[in-house]
Backbone as ProteinMPNN parsed JSONL, in Angstrom:
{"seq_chain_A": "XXXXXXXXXXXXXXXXXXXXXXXXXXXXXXXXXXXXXXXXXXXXXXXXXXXXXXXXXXXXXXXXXXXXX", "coords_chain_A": {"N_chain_A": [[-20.834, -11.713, -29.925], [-18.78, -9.31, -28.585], [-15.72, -9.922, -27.341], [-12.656, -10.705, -25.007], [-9.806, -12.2, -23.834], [-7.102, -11.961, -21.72], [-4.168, -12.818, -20.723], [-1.535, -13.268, -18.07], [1.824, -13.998, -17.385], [4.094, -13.596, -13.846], [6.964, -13.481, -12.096], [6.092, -12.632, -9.403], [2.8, -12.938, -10.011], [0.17, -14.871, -11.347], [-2.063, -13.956, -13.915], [-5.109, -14.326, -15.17], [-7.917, -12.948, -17.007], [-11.219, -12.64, -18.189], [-13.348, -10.916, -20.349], [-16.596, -9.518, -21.421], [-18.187, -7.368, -23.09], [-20.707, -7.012, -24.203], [-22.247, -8.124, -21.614], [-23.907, -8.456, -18.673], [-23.302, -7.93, -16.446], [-21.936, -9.17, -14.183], [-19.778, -10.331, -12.121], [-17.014, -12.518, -11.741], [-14.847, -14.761, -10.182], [-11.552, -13.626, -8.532], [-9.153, -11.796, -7.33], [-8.345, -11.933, -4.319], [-7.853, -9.911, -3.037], [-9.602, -7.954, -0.767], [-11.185, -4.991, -1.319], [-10.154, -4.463, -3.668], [-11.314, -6.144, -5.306], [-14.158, -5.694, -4.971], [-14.562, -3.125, -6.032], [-13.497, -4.161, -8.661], [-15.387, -5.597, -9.038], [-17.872, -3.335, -8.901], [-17.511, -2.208, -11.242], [-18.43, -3.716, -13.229], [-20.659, -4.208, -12.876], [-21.691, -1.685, -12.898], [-20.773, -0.874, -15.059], [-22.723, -2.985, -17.367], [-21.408, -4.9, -17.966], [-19.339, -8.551, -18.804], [-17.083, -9.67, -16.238], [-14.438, -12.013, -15.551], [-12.2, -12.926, -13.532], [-8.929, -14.56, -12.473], [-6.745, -15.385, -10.246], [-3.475, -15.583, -8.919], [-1.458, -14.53, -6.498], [1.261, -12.868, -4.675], [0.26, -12.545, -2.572], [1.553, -12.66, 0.268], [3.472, -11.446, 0.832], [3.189, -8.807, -0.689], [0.273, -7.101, -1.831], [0.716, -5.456, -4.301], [1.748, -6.138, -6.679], [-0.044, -7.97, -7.163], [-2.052, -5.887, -7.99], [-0.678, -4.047, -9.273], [-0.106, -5.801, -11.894]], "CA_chain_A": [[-20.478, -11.015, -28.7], [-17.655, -8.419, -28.133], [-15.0, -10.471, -25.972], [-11.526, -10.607, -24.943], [-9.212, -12.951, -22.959], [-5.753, -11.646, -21.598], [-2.994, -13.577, -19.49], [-0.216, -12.523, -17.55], [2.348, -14.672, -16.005], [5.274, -13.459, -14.079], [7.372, -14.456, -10.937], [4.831, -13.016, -8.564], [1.797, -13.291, -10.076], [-0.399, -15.725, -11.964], [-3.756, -13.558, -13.892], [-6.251, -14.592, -16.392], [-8.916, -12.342, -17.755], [-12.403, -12.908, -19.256], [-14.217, -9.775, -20.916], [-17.548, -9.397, -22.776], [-18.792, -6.471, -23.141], [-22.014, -7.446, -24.354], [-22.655, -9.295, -20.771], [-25.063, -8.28, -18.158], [-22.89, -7.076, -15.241], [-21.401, -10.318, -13.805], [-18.373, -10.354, -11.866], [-16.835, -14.009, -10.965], [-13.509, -14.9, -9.417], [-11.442, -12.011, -7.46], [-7.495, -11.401, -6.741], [-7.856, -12.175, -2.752], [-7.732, -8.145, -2.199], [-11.379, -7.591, -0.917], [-11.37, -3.677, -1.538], [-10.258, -4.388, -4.81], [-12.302, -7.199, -5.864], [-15.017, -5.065, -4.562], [-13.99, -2.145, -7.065], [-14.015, -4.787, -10.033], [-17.06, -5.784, -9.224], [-18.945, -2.345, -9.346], [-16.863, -1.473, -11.999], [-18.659, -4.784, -13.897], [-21.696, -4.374, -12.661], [-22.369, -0.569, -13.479], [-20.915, -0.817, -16.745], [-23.204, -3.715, -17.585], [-20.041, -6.007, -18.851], [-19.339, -9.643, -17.529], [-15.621, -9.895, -15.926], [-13.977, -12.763, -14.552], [-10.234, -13.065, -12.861], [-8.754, -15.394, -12.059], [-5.448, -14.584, -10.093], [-2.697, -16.36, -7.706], [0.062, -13.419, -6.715], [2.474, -12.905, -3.824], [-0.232, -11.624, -1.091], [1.785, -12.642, 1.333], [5.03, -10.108, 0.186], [2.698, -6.968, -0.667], [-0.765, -6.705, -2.233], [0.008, -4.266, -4.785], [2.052, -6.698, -7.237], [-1.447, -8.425, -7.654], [-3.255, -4.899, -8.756], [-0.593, -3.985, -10.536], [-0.466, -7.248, -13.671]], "C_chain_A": [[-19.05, -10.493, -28.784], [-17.008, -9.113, -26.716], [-13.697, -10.488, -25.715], [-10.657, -11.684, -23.52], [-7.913, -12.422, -22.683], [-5.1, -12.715, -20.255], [-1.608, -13.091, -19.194], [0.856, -13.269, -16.591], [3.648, -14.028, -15.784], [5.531, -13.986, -12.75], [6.958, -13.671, -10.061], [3.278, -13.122, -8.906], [1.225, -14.565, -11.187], [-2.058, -15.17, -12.505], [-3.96, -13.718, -15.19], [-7.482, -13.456, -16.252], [-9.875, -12.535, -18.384], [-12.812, -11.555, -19.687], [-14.903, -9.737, -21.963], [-18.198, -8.314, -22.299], [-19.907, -6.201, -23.545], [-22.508, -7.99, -22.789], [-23.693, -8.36, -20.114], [-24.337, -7.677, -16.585], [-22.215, -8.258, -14.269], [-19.854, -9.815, -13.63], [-17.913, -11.992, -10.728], [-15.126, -13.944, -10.618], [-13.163, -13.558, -8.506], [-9.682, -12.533, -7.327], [-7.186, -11.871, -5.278], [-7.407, -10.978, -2.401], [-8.864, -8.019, -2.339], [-11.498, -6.07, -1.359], [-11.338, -3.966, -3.075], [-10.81, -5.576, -6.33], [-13.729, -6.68, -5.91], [-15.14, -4.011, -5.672], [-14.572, -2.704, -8.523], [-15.35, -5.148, -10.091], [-18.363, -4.389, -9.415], [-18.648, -2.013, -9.848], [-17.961, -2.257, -13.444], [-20.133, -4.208, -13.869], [-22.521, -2.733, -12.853], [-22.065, -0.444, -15.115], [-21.053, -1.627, -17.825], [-22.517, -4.88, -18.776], [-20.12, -7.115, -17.976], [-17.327, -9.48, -17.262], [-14.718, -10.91, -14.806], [-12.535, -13.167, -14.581], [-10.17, -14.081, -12.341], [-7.188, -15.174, -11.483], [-4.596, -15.503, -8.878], [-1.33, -14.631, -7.622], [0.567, -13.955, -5.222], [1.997, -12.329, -2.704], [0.579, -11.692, 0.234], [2.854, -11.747, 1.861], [3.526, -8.784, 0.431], [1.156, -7.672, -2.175], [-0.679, -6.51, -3.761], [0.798, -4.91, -6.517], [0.884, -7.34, -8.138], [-1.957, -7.067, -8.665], [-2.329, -4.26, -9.402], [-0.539, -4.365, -12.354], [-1.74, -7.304, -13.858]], "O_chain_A": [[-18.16, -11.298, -29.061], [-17.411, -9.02, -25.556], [-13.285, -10.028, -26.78], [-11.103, -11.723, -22.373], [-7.336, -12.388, -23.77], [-5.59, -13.138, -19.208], [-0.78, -12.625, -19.977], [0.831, -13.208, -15.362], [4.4, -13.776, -16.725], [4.739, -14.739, -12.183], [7.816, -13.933, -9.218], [2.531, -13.41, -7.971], [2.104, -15.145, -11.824], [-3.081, -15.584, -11.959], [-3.247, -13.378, -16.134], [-7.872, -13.242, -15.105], [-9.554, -12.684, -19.563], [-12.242, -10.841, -18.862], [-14.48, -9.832, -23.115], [-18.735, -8.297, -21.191], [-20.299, -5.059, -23.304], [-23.637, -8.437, -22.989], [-24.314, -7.558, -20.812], [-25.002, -7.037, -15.771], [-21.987, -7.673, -13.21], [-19.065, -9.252, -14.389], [-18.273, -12.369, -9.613], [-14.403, -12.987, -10.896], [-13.93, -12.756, -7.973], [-9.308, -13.703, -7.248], [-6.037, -12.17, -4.952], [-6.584, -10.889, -1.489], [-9.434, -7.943, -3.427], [-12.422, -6.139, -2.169], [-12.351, -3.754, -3.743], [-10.709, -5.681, -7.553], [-14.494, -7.126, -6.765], [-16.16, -4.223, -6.329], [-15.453, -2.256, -9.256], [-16.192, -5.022, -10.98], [-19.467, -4.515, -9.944], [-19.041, -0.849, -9.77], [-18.241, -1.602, -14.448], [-20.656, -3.785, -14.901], [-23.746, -2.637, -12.932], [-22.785, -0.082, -16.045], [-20.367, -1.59, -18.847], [-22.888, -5.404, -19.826], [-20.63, -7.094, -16.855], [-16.532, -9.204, -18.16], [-14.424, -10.661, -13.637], [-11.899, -13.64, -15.523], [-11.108, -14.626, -11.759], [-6.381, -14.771, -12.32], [-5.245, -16.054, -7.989], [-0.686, -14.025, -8.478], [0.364, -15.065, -4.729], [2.707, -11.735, -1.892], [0.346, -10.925, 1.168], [3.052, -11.407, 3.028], [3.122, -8.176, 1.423], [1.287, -8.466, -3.106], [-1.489, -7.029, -4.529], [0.491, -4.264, -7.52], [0.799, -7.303, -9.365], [-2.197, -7.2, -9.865], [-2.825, -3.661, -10.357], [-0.748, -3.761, -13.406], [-2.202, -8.011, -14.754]]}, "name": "protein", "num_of_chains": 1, "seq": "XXXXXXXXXXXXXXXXXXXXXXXXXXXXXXXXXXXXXXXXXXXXXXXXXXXXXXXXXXXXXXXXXXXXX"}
């Protein structure tokens, strides 16, 4: 299987990465931004990959810290 793991820590966020591109369309964990958890997930699930996040950021500052790492 075609897979990949990435991690990103900095002083507002906290994100892990799964990716197989062999998978079946599976999307597990989420950022705590529903729009854009929403996004990853039909992003997963049309382009029949599995992708799971795992993420702690600074939602309570601004959002956009999260979707950018």
């Amino acid at each position: 299987m075609r897979m990949a793991e990435v991690s990103r820590r900095t002083f507002e966020t906290d994100i892990e990465v799964r990716f197989c591109l062999d998978g079946s369309g599976d999307f597990k964990g989420g950022t705590g931004i529903g729009f854009f958890d929403h996004m990853l997930e039909a992003f997963a699930r049309h382009g029949f990959f599995d992708l799971e996040v795992k993420c702690k950021g600074d939602l309570e500052v601004d959002g956009h810290h999260t979707v950018e790492d």
